[in-house]
Each structure stands twice: as C-alpha cells, then as structure tokens.
KOLPADREN-91009 format. One record per residue: x, y negated, z of N, C-alpha, C in turn. Coordinates in pm, whole numbers, plus 32768, in hexadecimal, padded with zeros to 4 digits. Atoms other than C-alpha are relative to their C-alpha. Example, Ala and Ser with C-alpha at 12.3 -4.5 7.8 and 13.67 -1.06 7.14 Angstrom:
2
8059, 8077, 8000, 84CE, 81C2, 830C, 805A, 7F88, 8000
7FAE, 8077, 7FFA, 8557, 806A, 82CA, 7FB3, 7F93, 8049
***
This chain:
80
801C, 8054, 8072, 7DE2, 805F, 8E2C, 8037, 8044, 7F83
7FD0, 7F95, 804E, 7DFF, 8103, 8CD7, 801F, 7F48, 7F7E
7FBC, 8080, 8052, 7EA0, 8027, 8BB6, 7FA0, 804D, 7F6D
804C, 7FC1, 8089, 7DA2, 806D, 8A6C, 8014, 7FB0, 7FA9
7FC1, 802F, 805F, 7E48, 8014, 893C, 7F77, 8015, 7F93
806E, 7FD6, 809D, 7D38, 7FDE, 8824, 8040, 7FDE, 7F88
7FEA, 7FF8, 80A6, 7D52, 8032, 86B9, 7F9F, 7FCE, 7FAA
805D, 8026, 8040, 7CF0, 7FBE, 85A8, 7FE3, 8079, 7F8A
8041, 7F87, 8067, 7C21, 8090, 84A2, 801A, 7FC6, 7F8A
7FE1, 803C, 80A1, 7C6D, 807C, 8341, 7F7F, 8005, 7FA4
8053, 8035, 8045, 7BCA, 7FC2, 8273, 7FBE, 8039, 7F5F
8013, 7FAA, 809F, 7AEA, 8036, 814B, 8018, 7F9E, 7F7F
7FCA, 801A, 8050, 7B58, 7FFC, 7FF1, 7F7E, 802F, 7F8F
805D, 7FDD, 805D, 7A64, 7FDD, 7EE9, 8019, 7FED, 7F51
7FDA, 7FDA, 8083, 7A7F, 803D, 7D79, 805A, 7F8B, 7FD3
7F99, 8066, 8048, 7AF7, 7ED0, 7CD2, 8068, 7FEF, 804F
7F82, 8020, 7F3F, 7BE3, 7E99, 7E4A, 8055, 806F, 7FA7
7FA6, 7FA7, 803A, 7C71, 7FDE, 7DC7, 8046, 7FF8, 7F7D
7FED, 8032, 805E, 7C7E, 7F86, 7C71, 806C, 7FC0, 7FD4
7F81, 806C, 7FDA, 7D44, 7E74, 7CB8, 807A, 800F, 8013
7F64, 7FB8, 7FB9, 7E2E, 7F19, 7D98, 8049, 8068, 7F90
7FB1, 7F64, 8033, 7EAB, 8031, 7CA6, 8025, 7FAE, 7F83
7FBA, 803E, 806E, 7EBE, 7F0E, 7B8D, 8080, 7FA9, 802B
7F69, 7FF9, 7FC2, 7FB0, 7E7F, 7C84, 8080, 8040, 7FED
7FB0, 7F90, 7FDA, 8042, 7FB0, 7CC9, 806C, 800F, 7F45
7FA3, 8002, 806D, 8087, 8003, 7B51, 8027, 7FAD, 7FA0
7FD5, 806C, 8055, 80DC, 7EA0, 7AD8, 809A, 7FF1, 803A
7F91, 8012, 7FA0, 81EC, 7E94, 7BD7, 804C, 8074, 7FF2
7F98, 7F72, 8074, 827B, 801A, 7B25, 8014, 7FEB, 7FA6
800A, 803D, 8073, 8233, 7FC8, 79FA, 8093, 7F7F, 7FAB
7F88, 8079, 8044, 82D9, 7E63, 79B6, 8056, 7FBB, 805F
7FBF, 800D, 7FA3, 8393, 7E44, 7AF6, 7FF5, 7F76, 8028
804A, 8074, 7F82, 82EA, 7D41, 7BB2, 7FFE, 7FF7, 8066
8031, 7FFD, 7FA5, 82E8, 7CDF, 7CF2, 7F8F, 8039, 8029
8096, 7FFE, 7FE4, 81CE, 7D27, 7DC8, 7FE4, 8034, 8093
7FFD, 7FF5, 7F66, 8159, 7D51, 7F45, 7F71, 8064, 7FF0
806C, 7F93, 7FD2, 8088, 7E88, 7FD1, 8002, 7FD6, 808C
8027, 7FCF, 7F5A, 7FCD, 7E86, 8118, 7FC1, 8093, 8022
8015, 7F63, 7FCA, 7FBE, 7FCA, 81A9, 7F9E, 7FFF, 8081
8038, 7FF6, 7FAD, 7ECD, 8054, 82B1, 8057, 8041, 8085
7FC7, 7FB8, 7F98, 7F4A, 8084, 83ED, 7FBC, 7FDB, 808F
8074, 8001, 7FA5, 7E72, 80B2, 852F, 802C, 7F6E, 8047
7FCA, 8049, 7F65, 7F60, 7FB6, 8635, 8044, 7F81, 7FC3
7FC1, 806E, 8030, 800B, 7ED5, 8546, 7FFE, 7FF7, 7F67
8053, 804C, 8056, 7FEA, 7DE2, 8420, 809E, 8061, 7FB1
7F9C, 7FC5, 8058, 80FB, 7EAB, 82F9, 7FD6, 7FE1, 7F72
7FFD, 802D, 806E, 815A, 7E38, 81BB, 8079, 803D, 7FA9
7FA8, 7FC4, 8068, 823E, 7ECA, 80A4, 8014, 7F63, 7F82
7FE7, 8059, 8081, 82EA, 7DBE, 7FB8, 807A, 7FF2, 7FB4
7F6B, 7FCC, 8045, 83C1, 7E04, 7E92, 7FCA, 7FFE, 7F74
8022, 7FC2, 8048, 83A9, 7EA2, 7D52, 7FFA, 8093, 7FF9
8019, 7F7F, 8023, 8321, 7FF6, 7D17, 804F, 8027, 7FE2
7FD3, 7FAE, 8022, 8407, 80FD, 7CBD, 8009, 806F, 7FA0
8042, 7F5E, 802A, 8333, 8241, 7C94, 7F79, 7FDD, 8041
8072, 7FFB, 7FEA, 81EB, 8296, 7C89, 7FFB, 806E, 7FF3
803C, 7F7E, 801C, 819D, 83FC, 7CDA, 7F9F, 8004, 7FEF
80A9, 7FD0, 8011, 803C, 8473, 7C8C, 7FE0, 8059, 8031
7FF3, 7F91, 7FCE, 806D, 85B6, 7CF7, 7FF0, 8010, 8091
7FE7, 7FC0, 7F72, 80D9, 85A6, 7E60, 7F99, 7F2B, 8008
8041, 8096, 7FF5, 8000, 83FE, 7E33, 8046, 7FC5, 8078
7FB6, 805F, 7FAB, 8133, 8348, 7EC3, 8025, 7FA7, 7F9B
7FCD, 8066, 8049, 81E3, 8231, 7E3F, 8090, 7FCF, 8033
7FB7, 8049, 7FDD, 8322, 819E, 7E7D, 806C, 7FA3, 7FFC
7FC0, 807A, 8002, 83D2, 806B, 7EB2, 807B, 7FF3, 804D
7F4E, 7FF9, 7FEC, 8562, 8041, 7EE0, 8010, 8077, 8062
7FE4, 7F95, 8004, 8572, 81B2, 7EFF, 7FA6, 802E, 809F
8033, 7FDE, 7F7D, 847F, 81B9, 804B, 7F54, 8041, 7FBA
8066, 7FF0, 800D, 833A, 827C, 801B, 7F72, 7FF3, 803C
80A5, 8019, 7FC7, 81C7, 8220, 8047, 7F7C, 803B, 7FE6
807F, 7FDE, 803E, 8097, 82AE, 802A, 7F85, 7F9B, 7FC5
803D, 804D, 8009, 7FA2, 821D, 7F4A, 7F8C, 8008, 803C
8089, 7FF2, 7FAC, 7E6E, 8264, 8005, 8006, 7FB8, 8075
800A, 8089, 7F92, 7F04, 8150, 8119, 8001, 7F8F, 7FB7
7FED, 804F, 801E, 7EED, 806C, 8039, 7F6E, 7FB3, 800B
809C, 803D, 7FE6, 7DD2, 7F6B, 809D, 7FFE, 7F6E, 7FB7
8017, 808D, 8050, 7E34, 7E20, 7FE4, 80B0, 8002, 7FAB
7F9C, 7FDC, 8048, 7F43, 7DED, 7EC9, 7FDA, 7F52, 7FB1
7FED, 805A, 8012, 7FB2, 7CA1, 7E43, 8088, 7FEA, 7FBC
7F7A, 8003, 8028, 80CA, 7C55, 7D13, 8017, 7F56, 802D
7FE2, 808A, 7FCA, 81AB, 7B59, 7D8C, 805C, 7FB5, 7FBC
***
C-alpha cells in the first residue's frame, strides 16, 4: 500500500489580484500597517502577519519581523 500525499497547485494571480497584493505589500512599508500575506505552499495553508520591514526588489523578497519571503508566494494579501 503506498501512502500518496496530494498537492496542491498554485493558484493563478491575475493583473488587479496582483495589483492589490503589492498595494498591500507597500501600504504595510510605507505607513506601517498591519497586514496578512498568504503564501503558496504545495501541502499546507501559510500565512505571514505583521508589518513589513523591507522590500527588496532586487533579490523580490520582502520581510516581516526580520524573517524573509518571497514575493512571488504571495497569492492573497489583506491590511488588517
């Protein structure tokens, strides 16, 4: 008997979705706002909630109480 763990596929993100998310992203650098990220992750549900920090552009991470994220997991974004 084999044990088959399914994943989930990440979800697509379309222009305004994105939009959104990155006005999140830099409202929450910016004027230090709360604000909750959901991240993609194949096996389980992940969330980031804090205030922003840093926003690289360069290496497109971000991070929140000194832990880094990539923004390209970011699939939903919500100030709280």
């Amino acid at each position: 008997m084999t044990n088959k763990t399914s994943s989930i596929e990440c979800p697509e993100i379309n222009v305004q979705e994105w939009e959104a998310i990155m006005r999140v992203l830099m409202e929450s650098f910016g004027k230090r706002t709360m604000a909750q990220f959901f991240l993609y992750h194949p096996y389980e549900d992940c969330a980031v909630i804090g205030i922003v920090d840093r926003v690289d552009g360069y290496t497109r991470t971000f991070s929140v109480d000194g832990e880094r994220f990539n923004i390209a997991d970011i699939i939903g974004a919500e100030t709280l």
